[in-house]
N, CA, C and O atoms as CSV, one atom per row, in Angstrom:
chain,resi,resn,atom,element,x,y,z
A,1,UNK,N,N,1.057,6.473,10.740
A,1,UNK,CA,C,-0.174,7.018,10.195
A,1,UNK,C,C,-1.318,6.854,11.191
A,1,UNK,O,O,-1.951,7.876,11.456
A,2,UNK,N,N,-1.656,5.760,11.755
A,2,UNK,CA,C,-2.446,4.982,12.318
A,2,UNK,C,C,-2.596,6.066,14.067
A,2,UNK,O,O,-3.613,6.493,14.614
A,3,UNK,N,N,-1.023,6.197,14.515
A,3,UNK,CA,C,-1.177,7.000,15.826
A,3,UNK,C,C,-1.051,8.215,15.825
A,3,UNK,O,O,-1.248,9.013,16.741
A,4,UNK,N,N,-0.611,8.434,14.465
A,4,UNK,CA,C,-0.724,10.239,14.756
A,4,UNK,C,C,-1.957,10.584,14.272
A,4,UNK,O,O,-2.371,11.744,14.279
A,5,UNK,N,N,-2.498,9.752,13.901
A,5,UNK,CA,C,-4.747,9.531,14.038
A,5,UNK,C,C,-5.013,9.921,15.190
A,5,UNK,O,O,-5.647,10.930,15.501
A,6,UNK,N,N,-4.415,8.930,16.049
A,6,UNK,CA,C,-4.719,8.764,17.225
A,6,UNK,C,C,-4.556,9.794,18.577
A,6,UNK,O,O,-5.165,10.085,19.607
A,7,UNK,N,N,-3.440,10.100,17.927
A,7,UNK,CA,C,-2.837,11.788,18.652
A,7,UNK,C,C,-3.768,12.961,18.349
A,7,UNK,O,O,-4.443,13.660,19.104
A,8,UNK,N,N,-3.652,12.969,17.393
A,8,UNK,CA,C,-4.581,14.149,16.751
A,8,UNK,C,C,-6.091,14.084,17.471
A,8,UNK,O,O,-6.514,15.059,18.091
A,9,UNK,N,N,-6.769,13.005,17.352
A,9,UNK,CA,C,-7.856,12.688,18.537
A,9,UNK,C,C,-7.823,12.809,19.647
A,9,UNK,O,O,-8.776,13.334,20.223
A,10,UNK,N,N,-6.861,12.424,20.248
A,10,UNK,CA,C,-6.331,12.407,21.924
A,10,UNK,C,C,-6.101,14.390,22.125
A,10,UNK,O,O,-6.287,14.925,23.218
A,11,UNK,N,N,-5.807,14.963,21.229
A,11,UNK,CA,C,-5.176,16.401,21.198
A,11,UNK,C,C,-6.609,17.146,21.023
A,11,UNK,O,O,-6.742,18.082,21.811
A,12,UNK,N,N,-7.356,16.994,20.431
A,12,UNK,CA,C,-9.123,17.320,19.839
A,12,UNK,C,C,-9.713,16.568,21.729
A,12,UNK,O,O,-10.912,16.808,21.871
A,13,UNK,N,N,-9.374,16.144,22.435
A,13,UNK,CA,C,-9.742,16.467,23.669
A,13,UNK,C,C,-9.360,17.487,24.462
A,13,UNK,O,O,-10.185,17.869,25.291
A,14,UNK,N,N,-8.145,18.108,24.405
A,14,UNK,CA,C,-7.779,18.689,25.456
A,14,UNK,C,C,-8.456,19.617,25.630
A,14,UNK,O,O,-8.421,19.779,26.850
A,15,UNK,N,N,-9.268,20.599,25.074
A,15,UNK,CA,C,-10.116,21.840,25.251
A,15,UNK,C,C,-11.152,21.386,25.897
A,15,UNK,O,O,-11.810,22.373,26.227
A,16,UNK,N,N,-11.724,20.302,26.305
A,16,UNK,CA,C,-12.740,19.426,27.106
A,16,UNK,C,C,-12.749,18.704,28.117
A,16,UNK,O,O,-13.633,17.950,28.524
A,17,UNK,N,N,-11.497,18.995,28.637
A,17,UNK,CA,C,-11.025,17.723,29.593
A,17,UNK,C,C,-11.731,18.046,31.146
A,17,UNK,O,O,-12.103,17.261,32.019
A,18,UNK,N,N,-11.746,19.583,31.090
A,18,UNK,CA,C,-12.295,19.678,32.436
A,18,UNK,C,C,-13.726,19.335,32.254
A,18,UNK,O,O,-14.309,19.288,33.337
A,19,UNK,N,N,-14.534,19.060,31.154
A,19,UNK,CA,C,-15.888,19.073,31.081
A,19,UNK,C,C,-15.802,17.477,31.515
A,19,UNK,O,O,-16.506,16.976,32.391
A,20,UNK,N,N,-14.954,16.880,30.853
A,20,UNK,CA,C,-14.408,15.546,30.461
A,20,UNK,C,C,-14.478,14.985,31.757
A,20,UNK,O,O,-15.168,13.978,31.912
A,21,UNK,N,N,-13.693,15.626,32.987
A,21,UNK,CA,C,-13.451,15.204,34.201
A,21,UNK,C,C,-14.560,15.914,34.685
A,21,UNK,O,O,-15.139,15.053,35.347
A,22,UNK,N,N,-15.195,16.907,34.766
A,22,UNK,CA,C,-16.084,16.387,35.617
A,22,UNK,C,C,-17.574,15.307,35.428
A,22,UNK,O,O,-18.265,14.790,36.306
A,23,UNK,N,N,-17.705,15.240,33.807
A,23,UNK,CA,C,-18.400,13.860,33.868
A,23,UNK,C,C,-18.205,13.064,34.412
A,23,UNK,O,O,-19.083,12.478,35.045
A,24,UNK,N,N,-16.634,12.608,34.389
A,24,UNK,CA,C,-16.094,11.480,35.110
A,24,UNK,C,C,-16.498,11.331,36.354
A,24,UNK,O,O,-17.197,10.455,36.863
A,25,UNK,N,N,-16.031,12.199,36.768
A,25,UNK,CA,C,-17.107,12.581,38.698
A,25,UNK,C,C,-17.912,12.422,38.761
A,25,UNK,O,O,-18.109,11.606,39.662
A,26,UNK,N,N,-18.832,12.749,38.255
A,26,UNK,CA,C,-20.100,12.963,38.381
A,26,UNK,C,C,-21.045,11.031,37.968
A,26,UNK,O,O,-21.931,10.375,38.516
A,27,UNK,N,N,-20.307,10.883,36.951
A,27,UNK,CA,C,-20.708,9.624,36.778
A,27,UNK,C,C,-20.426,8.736,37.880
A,27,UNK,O,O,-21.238,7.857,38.170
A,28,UNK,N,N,-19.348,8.884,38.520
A,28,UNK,CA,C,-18.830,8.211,39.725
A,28,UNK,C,C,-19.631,8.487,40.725
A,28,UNK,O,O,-19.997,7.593,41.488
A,29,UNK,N,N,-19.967,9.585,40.849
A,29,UNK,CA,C,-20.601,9.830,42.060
A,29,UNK,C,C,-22.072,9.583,42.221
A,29,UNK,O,O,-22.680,9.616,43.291
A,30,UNK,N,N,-22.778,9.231,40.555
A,30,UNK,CA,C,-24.106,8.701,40.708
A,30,UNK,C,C,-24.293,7.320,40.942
A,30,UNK,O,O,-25.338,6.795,41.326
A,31,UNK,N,N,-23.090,6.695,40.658
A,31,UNK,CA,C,-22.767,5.011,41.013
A,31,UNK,C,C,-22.549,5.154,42.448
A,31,UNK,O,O,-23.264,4.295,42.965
A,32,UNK,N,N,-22.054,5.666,43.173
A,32,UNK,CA,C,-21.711,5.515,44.519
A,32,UNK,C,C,-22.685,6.387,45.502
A,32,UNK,O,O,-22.791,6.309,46.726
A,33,UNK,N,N,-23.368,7.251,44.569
A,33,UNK,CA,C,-24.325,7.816,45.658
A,33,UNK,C,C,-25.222,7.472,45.814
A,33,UNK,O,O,-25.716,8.539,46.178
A,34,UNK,N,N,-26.428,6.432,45.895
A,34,UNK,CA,C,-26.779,6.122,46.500
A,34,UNK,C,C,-26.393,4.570,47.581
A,34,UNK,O,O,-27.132,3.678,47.998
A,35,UNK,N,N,-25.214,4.768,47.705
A,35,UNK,CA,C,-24.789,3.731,48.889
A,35,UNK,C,C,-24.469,4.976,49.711
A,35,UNK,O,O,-25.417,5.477,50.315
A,36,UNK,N,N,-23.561,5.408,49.792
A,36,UNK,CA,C,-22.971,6.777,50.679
A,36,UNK,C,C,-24.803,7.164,51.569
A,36,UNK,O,O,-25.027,7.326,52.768
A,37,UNK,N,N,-25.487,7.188,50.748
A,37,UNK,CA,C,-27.067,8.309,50.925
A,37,UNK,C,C,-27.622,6.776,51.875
A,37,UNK,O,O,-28.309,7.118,52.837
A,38,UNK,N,N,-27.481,5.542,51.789
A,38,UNK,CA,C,-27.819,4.439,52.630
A,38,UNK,C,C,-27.271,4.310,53.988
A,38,UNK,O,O,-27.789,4.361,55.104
A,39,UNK,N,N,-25.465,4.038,53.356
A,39,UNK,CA,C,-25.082,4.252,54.991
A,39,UNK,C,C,-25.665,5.172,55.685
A,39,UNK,O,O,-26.241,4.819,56.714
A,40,UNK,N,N,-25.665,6.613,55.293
A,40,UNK,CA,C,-25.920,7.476,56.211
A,40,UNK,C,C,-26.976,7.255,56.988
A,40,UNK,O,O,-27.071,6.828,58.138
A,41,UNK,N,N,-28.022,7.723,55.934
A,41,UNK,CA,C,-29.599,6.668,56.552
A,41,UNK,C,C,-29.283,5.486,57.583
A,41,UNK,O,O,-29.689,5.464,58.744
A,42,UNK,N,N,-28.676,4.734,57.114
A,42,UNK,CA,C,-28.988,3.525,58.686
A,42,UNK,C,C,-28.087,3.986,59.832
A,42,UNK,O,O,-28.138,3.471,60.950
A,43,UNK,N,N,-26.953,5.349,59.379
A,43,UNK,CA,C,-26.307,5.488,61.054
A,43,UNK,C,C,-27.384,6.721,61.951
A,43,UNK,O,O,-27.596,6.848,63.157
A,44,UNK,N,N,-27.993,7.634,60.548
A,44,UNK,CA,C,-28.930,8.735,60.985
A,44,UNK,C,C,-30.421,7.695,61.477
A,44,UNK,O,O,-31.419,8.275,61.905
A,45,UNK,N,N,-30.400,6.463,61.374
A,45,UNK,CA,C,-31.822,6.410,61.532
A,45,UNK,C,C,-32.639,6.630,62.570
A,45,UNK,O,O,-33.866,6.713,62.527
A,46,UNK,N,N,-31.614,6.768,63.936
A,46,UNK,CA,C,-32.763,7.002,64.753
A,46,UNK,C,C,-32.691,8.120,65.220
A,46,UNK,O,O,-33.182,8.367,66.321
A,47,UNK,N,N,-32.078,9.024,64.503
A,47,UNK,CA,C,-31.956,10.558,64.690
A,47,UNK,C,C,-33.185,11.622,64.545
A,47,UNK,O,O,-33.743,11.537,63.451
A,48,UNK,N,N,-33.664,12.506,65.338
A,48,UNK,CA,C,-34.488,13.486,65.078
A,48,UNK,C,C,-34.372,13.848,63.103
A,48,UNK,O,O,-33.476,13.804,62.260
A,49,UNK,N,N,-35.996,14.226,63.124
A,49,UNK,CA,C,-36.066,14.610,61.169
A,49,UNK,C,C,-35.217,15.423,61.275
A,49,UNK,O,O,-34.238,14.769,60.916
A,50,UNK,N,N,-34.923,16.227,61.469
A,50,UNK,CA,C,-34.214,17.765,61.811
A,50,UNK,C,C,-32.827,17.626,61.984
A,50,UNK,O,O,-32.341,18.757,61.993
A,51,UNK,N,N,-32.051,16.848,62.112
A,51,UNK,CA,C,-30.795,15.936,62.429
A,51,UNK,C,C,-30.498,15.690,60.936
A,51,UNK,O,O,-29.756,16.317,60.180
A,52,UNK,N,N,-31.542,14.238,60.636
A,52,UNK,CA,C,-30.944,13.656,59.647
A,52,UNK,C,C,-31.431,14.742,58.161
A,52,UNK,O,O,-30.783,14.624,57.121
A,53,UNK,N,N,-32.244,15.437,58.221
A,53,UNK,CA,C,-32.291,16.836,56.941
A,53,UNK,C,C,-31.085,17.381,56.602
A,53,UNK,O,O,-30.437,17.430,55.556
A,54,UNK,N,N,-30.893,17.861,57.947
A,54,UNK,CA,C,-29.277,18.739,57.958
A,54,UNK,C,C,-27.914,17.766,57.116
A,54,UNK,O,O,-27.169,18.026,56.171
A,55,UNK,N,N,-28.058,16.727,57.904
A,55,UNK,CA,C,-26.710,15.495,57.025
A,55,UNK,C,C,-27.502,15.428,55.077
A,55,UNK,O,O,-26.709,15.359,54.139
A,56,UNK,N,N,-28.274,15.446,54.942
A,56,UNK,CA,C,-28.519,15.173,53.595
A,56,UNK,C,C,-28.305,16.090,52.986
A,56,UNK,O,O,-28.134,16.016,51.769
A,57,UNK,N,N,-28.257,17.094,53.580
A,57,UNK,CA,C,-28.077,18.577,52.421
A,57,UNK,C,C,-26.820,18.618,52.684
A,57,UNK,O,O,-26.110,18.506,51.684
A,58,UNK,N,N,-26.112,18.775,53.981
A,58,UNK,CA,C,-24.895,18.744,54.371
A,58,UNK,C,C,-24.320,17.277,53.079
A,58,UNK,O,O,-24.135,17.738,51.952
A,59,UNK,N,N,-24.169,16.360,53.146
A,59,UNK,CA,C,-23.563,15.613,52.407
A,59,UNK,C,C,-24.031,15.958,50.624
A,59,UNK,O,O,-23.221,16.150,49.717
A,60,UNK,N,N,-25.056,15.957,50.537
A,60,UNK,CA,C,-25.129,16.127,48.855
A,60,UNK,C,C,-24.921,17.267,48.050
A,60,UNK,O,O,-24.565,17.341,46.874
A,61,UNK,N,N,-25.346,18.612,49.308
A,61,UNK,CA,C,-24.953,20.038,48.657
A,61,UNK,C,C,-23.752,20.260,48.962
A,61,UNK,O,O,-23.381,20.862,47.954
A,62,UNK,N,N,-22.776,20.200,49.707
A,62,UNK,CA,C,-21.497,20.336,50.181
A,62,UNK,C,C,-20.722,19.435,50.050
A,62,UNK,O,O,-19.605,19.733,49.625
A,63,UNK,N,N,-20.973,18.247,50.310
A,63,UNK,CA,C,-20.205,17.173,50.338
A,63,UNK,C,C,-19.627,16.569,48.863
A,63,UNK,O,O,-18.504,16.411,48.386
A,64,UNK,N,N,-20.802,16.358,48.475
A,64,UNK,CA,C,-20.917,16.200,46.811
A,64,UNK,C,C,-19.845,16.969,46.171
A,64,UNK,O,O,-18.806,16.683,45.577
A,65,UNK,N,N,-20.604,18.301,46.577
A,65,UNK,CA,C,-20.202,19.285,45.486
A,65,UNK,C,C,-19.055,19.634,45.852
A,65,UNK,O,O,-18.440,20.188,44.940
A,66,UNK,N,N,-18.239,19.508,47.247
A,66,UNK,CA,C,-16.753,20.046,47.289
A,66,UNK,C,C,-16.343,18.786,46.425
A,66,UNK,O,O,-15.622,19.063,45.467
A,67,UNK,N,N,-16.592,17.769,46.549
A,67,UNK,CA,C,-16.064,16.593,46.007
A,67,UNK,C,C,-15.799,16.753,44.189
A,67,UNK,O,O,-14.774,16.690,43.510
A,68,UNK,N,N,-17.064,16.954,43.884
A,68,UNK,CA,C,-16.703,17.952,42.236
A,68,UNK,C,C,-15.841,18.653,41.935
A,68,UNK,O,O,-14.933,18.444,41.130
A,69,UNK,N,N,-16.125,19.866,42.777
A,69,UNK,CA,C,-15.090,21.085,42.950
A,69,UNK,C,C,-13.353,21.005,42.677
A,69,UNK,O,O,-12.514,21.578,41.982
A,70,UNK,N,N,-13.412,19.987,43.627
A,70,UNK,CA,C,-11.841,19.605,43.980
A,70,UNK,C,C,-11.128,18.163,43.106
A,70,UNK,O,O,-9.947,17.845,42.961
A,71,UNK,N,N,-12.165,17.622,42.718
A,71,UNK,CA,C,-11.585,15.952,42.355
A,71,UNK,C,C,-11.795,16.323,40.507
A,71,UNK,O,O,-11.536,15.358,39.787
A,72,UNK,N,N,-12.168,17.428,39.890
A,72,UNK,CA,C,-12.464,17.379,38.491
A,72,UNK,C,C,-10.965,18.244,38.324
A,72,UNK,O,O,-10.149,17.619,37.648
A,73,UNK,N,N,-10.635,19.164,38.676
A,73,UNK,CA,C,-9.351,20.189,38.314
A,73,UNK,C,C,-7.586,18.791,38.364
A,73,UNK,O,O,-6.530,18.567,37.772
A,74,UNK,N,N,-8.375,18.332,39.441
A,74,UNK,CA,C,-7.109,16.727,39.756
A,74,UNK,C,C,-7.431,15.514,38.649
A,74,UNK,O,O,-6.634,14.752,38.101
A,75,UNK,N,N,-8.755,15.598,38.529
A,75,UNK,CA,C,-8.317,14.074,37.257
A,75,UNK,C,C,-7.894,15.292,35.794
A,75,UNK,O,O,-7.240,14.911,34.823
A,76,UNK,N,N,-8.365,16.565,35.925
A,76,UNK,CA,C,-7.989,17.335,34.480
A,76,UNK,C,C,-6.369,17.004,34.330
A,76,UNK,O,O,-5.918,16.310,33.419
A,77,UNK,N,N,-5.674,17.536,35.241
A,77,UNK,CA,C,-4.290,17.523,35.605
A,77,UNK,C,C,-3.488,16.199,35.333
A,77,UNK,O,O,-2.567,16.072,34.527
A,78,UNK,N,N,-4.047,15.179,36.212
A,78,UNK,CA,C,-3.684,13.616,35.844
A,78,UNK,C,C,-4.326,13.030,34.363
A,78,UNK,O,O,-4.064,11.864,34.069
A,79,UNK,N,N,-5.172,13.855,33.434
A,79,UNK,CA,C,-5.141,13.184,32.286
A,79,UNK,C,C,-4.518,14.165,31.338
A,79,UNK,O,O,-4.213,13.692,30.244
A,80,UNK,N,N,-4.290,15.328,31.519
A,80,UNK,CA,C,-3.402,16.430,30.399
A,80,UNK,C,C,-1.566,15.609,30.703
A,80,UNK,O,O,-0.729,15.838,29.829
A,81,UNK,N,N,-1.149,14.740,31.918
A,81,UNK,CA,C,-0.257,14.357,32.119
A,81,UNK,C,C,0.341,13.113,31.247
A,81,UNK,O,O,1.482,12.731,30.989
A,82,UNK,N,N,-1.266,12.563,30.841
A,82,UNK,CA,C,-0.671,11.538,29.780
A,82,UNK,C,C,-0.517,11.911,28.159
A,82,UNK,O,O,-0.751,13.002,27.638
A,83,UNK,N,N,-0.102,10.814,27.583
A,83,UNK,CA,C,0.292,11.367,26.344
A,83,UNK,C,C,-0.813,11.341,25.355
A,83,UNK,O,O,-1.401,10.259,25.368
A,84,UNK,N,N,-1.347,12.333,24.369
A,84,UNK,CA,C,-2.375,12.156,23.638
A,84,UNK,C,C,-3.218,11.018,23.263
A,84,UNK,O,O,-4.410,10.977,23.569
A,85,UNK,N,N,-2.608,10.069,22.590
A,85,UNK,CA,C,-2.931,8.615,22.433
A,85,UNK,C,C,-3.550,8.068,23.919
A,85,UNK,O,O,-4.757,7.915,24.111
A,86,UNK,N,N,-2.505,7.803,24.925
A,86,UNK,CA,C,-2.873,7.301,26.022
A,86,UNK,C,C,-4.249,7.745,26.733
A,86,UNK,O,O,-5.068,7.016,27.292
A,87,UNK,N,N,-4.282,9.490,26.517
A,87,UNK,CA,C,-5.587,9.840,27.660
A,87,UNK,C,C,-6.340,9.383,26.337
A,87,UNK,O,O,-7.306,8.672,26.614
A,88,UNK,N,N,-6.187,9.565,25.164
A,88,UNK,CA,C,-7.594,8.740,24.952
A,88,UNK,C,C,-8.166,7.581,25.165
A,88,UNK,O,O,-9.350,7.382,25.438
A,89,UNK,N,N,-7.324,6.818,25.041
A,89,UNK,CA,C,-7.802,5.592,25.711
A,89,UNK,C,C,-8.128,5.101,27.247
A,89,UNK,O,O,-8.621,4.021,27.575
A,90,UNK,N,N,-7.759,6.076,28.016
A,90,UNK,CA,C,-8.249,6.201,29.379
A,90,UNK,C,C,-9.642,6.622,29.587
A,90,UNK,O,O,-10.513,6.109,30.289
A,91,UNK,N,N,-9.683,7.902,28.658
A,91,UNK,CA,C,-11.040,8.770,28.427
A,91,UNK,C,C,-12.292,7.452,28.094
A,91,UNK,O,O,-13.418,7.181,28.512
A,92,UNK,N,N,-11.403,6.927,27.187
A,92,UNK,CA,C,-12.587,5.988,26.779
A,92,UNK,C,C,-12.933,4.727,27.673
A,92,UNK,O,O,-13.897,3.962,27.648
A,93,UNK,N,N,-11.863,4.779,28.429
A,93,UNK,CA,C,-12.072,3.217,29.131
A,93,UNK,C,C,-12.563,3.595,30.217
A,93,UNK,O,O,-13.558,3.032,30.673
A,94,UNK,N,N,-11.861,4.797,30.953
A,94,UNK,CA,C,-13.008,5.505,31.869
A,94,UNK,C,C,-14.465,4.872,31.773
A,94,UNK,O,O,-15.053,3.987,32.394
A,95,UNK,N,N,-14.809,5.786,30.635
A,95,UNK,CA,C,-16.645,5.820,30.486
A,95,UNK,C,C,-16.292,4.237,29.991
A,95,UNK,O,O,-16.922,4.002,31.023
A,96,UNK,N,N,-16.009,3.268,29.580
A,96,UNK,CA,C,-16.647,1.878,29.192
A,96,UNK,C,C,-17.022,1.732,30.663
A,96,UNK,O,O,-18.150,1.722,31.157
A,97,UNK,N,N,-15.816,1.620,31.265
A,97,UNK,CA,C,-15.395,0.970,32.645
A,97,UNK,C,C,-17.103,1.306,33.777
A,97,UNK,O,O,-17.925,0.524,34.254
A,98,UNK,N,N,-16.975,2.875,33.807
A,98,UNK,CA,C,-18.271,3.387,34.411
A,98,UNK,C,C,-19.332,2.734,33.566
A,98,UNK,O,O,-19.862,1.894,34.293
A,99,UNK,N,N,-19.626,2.727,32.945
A,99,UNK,CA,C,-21.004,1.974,31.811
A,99,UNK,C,C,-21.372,0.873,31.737
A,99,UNK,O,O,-22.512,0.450,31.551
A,100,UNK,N,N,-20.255,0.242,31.904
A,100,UNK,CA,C,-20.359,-1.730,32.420
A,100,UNK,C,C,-20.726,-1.904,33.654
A,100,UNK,O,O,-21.542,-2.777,33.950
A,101,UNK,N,N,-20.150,-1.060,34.591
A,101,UNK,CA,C,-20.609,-0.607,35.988
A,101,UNK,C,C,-21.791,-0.545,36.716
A,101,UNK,O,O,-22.233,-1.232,37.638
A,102,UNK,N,N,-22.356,0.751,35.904
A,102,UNK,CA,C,-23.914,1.041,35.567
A,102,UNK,C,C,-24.969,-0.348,35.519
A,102,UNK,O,O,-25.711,-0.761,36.411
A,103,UNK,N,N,-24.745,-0.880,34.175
A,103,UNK,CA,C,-25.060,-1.564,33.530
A,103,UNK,C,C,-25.448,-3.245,34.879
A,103,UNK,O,O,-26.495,-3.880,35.007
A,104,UNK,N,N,-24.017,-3.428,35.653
A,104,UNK,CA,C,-24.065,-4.857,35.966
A,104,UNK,C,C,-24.578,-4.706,37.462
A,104,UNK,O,O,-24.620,-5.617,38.288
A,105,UNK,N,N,-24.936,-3.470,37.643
A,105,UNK,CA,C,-25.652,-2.628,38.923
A,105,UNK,C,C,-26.962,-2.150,38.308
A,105,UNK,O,O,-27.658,-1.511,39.098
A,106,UNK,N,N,-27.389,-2.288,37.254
A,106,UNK,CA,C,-28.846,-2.106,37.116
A,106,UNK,C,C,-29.219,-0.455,36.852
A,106,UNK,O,O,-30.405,-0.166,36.687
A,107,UNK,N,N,-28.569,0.218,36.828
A,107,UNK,CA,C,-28.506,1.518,36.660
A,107,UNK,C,C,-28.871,2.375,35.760
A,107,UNK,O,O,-29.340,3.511,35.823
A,108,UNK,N,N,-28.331,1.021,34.117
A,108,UNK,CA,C,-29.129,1.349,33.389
A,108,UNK,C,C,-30.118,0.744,32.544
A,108,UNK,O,O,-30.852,1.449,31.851
């Protein structure tokens, strides 16, 4: 009774998963982007403005975004692979996991 609850929930995701994954990304990538946006800065620092402009758009409009592009269709794939029950509890531990994250990084 209890898991075919649980299925039935896990199954009431699948029409969302790509929205699903790319939150996931995206949440990831606001935790990690501004370190990525630091390194760069201290290897660009003594670079012409005009240098280090180009790497910032270059990394956040392209870089970023192939990173979206390509890494949301792959976690869709690797979570339609598990079994109803299971991606839900991934889905969910995902976002705890990112949120505690957030959270013990000041983020939120």
């Amino acid at each position: 009774m209890f898991m075919s609850f649980i299925n039935e929930l896990g199954r009431g995701l699948i029409p969302y998963l790509s929205e699903i994954s790319m939150a996931v990304v995206a949440c990831t990538l606001v935790m990690v982007g501004g370190d990525i946006n630091r390194a760069m800065r201290a290897v660009l620092v003594r670079q012409h403005f005009l240098v280090r402009t180009i790497a910032f758009i270059a990394l956040n409009a392209f870089g970023y975004g192939l990173l979206i592009v390509y890494a949301t269709p792959w976690l869709r794939r690797m979570l339609l692979s598990l079994q109803p029950a299971v991606m839900l509890a991934v889905v969910i531990g995902i976002f705890l996991a990112i949120g505690m994250w957030a959270q013990r990084n000041r983020h939120v």
